[in-house]
C-alpha positions in Angstrom: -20.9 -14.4 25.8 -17.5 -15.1 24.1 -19.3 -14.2 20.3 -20.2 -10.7 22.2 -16.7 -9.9 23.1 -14.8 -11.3 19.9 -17.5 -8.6 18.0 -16.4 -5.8 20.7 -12.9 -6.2 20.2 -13.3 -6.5 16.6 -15.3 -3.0 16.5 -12.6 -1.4 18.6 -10.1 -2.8 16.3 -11.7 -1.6 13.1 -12.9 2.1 15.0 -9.4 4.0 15.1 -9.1 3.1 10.9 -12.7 4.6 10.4 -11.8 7.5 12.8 -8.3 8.5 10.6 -9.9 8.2 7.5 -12.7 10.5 8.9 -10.1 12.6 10.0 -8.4 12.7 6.7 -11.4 14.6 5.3 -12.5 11.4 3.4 -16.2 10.5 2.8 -17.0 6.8 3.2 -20.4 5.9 2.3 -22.5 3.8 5.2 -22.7 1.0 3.1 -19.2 1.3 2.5 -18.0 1.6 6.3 -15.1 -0.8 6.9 -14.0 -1.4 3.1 -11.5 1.0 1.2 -14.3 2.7 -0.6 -13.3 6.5 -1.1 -15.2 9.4 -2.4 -13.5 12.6 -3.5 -16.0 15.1 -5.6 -17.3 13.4 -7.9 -14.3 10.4 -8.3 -14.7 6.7 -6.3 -11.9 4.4 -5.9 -12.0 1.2 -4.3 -8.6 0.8 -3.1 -9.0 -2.8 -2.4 -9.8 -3.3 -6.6 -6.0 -1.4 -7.2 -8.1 0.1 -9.6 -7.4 3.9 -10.3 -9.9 5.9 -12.9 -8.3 8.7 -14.8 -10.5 11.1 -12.3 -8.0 10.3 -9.3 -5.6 11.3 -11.2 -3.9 14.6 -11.9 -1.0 16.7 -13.9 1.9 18.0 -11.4 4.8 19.9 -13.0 4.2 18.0 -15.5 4.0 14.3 -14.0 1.4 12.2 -13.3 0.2 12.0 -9.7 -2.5 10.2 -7.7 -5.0 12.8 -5.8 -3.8 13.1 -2.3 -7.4 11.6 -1.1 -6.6 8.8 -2.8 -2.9 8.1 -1.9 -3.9 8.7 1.8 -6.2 5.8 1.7 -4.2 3.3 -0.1 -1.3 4.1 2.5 -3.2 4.2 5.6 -4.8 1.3 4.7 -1.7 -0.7 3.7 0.9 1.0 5.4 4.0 -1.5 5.0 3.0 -2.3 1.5 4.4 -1.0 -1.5 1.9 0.9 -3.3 0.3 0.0 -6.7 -2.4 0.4 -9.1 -4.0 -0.3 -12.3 -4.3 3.1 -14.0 -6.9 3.7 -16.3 -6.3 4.0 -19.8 -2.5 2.5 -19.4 -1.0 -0.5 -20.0 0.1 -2.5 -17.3 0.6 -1.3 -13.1 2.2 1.5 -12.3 3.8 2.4 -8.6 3.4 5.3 -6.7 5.2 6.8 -3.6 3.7 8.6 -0.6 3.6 12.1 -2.4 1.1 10.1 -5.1 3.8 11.0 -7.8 4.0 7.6 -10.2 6.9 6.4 -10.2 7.3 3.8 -13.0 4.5 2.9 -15.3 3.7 0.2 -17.6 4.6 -2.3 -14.6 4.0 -6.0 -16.2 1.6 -7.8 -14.3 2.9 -11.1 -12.2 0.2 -13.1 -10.6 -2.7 -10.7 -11.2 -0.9 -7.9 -9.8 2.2 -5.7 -10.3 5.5 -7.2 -10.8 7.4 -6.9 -7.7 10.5 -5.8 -7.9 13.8 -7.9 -7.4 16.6 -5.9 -6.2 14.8 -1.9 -6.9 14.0 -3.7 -10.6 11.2 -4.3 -12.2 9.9 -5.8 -15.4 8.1 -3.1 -17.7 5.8 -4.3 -20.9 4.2 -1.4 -23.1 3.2 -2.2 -27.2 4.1 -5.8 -26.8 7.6 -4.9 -25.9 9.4 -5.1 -22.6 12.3 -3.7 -21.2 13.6 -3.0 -17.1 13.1 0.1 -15.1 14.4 0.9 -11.5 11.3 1.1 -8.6 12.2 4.9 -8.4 11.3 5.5 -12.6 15.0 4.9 -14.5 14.9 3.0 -17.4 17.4 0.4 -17.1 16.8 -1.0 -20.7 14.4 0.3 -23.9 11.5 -1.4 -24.6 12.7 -3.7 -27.1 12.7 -7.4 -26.2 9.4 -9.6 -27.3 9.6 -11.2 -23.8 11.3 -11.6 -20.2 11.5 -13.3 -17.5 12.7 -14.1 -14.2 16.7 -15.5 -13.9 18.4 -17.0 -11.2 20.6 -13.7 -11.1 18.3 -11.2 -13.2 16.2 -11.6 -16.3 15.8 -13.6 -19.3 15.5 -11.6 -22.0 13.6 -12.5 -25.6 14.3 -11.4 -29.0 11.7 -12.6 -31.6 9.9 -15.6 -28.8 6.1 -15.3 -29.0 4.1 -16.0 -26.0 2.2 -19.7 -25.5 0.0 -20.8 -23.1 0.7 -24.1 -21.1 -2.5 -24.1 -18.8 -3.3 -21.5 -16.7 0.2 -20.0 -17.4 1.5 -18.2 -20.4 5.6 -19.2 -21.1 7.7 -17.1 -23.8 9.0 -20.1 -26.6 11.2 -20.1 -29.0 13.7 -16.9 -30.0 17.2 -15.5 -28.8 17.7 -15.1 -25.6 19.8 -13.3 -23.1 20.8 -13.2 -19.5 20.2 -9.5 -17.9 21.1 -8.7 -14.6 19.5 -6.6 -12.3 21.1 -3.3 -13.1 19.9 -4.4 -16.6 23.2 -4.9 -18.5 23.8 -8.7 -20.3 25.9 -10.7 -17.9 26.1 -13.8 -21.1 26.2 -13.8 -25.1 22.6 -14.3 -27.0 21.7 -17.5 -27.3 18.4 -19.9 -28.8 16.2 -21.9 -26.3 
């Protein structure tokens, strides 16, 4: 009796998500019912993979956007989240807004997904370089330093460290480095670690 009702409740629950994204003009698949599976012409994206193929993608005034299909889904399904993927054929994350417009590119990844960012900054990485941008787009510094990471009041920035693997985890090693704050600008002379 109690199993019957916790599956009732749960298909309640889960009905008014299928409904909006039925309402949004989405096609889910019945195999797919429940997941973030989404269908638009001839382009699939499984939202929950933050995966984006170049076909859910399109040219805006000359920007990159995410196809409104696809924006709708990753927001109605994670409404309080920021928004991320993995574009295809780019290094790195990139962020999006509710309009699907991209935001920053080249995100570096933390913890198998997107840097988050620390006060509207985040870490970018493109070439083997890396450099700051604002969550909004604005380059805060080039792309220049061969490694960064997290400070207790910004970033640690690398000039001529190499990356090394200590386990699961890969540290920077060696180099100058130099303390960045979070608007991007050296708070402390270069110095070797």
């Amino acid at each position: 009796m109690q199993a019957t009702q916790e599956n009732r409740v749960k298909r309640r629950m889960a009905m008014p998500t299928l409904l909006a994204i039925l309402a949004l003009g989405l096609r889910l698949p019945a195999a797919a019912a429940g997941t973030q599976v989404v269908h638009a012409a001839d382009c699939v994206v499984d939202a929950e993979t933050f995966h984006l193929p170049a076909c859910a993608t399109e040219r805006r005034h000359g920007e990159l956007y995410v196809r409104s299909p696809f924006v709708r889904a990753f927001f109605l399904l994670e409404p309080y989240r920021r928004v991320y993927a993995h574009l295809e054929g780019e290094e790195g994350w990139a962020y999006f807004d509710r309009t699907g417009r991209i935001l920053v590119h080249h995100v570096a990844t933390m913890d198998n997904g997107a840097d988050e960012p620390r006060h509207g900054t985040v870490r970018v990485t493109a070439g083997g370089k890396w450099g700051l941008a604002t969550i909004s787009g604005r380059a805060l510094t080039p792309l220049r330093y061969d490694g960064m990471v997290y400070a207790e009041h910004g970033f640690s920035a690398c000039l001529g460290c190499h990356s090394a693997t200590e386990g699961e985890h890969s540290v920077f090693v060696e180099g100058t480095w130099t303390e960045l704050g979070f608007d991007g600008k050296p708070l402390a002379e270069p110095g070797a670690r």
